[in-house]
C-alpha positions as a printed Julia matrix, in Angstrom:
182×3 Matrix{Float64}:
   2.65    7.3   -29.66
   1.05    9.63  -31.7
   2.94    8.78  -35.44
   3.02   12.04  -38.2
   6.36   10.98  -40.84
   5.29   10.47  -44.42
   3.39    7.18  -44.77
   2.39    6.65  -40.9
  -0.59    6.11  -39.87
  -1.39    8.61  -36.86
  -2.44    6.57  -33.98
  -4.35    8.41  -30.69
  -2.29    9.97  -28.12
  -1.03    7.3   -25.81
  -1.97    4.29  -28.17
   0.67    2.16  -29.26
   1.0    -0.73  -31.43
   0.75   -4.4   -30.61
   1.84   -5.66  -33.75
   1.98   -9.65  -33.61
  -0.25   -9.57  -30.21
  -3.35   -6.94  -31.53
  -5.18  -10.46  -31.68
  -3.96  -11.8   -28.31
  -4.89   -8.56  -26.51
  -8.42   -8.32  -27.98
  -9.09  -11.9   -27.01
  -7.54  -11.23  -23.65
  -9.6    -8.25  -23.1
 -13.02  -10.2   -24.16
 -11.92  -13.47  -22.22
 -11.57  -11.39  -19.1
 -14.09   -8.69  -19.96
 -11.26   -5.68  -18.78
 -10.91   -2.64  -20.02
  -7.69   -1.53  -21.86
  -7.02   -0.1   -18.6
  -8.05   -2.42  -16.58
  -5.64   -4.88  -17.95
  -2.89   -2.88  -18.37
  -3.33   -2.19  -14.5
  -3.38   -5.81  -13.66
  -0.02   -6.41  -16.14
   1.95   -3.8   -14.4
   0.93   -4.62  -11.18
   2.0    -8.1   -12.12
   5.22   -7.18  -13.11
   6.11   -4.34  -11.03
   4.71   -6.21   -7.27
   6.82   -9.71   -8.6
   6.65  -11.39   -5.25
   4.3    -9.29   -3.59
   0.26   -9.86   -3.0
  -2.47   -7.57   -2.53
  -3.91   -6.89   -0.19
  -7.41   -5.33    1.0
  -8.72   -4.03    4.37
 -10.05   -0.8     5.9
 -11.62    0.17    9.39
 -14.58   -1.75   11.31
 -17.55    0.79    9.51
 -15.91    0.37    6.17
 -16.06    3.9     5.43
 -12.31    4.16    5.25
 -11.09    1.32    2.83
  -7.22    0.7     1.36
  -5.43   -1.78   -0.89
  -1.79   -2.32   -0.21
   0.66   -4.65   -1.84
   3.34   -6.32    0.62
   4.36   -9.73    1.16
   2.24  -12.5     2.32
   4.31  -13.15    5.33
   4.14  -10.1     7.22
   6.75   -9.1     9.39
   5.19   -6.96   12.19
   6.37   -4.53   14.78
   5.14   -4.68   18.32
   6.39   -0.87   19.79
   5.88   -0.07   23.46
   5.77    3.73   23.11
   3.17    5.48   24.54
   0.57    5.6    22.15
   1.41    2.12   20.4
   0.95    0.69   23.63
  -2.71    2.33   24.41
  -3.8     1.79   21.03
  -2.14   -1.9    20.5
  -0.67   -0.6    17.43
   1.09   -3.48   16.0
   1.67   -2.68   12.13
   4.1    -3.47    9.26
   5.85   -0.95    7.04
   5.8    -0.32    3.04
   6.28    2.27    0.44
   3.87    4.93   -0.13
   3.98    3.6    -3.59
   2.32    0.63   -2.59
  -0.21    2.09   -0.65
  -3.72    3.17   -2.21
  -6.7     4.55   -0.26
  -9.59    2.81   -1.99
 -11.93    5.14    0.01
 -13.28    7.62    3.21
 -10.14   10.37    2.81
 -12.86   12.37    4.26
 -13.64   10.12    6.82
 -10.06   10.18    7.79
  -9.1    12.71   10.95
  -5.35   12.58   12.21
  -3.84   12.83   15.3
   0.11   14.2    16.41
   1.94   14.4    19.62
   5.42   15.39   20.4
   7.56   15.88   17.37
   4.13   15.83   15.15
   6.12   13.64   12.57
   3.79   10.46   12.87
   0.57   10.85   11.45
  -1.8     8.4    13.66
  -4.75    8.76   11.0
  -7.89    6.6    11.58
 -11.38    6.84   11.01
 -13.95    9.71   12.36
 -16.89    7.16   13.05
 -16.15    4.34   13.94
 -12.53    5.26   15.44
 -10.55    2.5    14.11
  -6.48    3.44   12.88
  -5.89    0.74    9.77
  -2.77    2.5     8.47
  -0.64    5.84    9.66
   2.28    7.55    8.74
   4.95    6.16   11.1
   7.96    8.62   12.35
  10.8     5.49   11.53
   9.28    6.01    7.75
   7.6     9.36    7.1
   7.72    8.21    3.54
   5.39    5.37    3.34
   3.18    3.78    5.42
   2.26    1.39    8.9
  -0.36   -0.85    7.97
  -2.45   -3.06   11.18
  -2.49   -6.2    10.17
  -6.14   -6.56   11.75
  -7.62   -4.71    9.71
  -7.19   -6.87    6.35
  -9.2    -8.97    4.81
  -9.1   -12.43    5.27
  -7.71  -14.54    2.45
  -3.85  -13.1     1.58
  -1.7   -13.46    4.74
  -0.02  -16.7     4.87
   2.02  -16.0     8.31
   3.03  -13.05   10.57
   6.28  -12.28   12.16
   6.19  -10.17   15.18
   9.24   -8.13   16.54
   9.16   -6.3    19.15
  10.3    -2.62   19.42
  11.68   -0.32   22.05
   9.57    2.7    21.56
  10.14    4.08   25.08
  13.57    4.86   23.51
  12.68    5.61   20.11
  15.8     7.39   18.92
  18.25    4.53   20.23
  15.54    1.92   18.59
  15.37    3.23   15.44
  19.31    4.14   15.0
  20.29    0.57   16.46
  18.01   -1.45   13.88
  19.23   -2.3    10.7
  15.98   -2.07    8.54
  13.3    -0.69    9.82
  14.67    2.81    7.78
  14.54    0.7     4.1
  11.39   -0.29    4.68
   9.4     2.08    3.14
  11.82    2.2     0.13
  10.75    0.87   -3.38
């Protein structure tokens, strides 16, 4: 971007050139009425979540609202700790990365126990937890799968997970660490 050598057109900061596809772009842009941003969002999206769907949901108010990409077959963990087990936390795990809060970060309070790692956020009207930051993956993010939207998940795996004995749990599994990797 931005051109300046004898004979070059200057183009705006973070324009680039098309060449052959100027006229495909402009008639994709039109055909789809998008924004250049808009479409470059759903391009790079397309190509960097190959595999992956997304998906919508938030709490039971709607104040707090999210858009995550993952799989369409969710594999979901069932923990027995104490708080999983009063809440019925059942949730599956991505990247941060693939995590966006749509809406309601100030409708959001958070609650710790214990080691404070795990961030049990959910929403302060209505009460409902639709994602947290789990303590297996402090870098990303446990998403219930109740609290999507209907349309996107095609089936859900459930594994259960001895929470009462987190440390053993967590060292003796063989994935549940990568899972909020890129």
């Amino acid at each position: 971007a931005g051109g300046g050598g004898p004979g070059e057109r200057a183009q705006p900061r973070g324009a680039f050139d098309l060449g052959a596809q100027s006229g495909r772009w402009a008639a994709f842009l039109e055909r789809h009425g998008l924004s250049c941003e808009e479409a470059a969002r759903l391009l790079l999206d397309a190509y960097e979540y190959r595999g992956l769907v997304k998906h919508t949901g938030g709490c039971h108010c709607g104040a707090v609202r999210f858009e995550v990409w993952a799989s369409a077959d969710l594999h979901v963990f069932n923990c027995n700790c104490s708080i999983c087990t009063k809440k019925q936390n059942r949730h599956f795990i991505v990247p941060a990365s693939r995590f966006k809060l749509l809406k309601g970060a100030d409708n959001l309070t958070t609650y710790t126990f214990n080691t404070h790692r795990a961030q049990h956020t959910f929403c302060k009207t209505c009460g409902v937890q639709s994602f947290y930051t789990p303590r297996s993956n402090p870098d990303g993010y446990g998403i219930a799968p109740h609290c999507l939207d209907e349309g996107t998940v095609q089936t859900v795996v459930t594994e259960d997970i001895n929470g009462k004995e987190w440390e053993k749990a967590v060292k003796e599994h063989k994935t549940i660490r990568d899972m909020s990797k890129p």
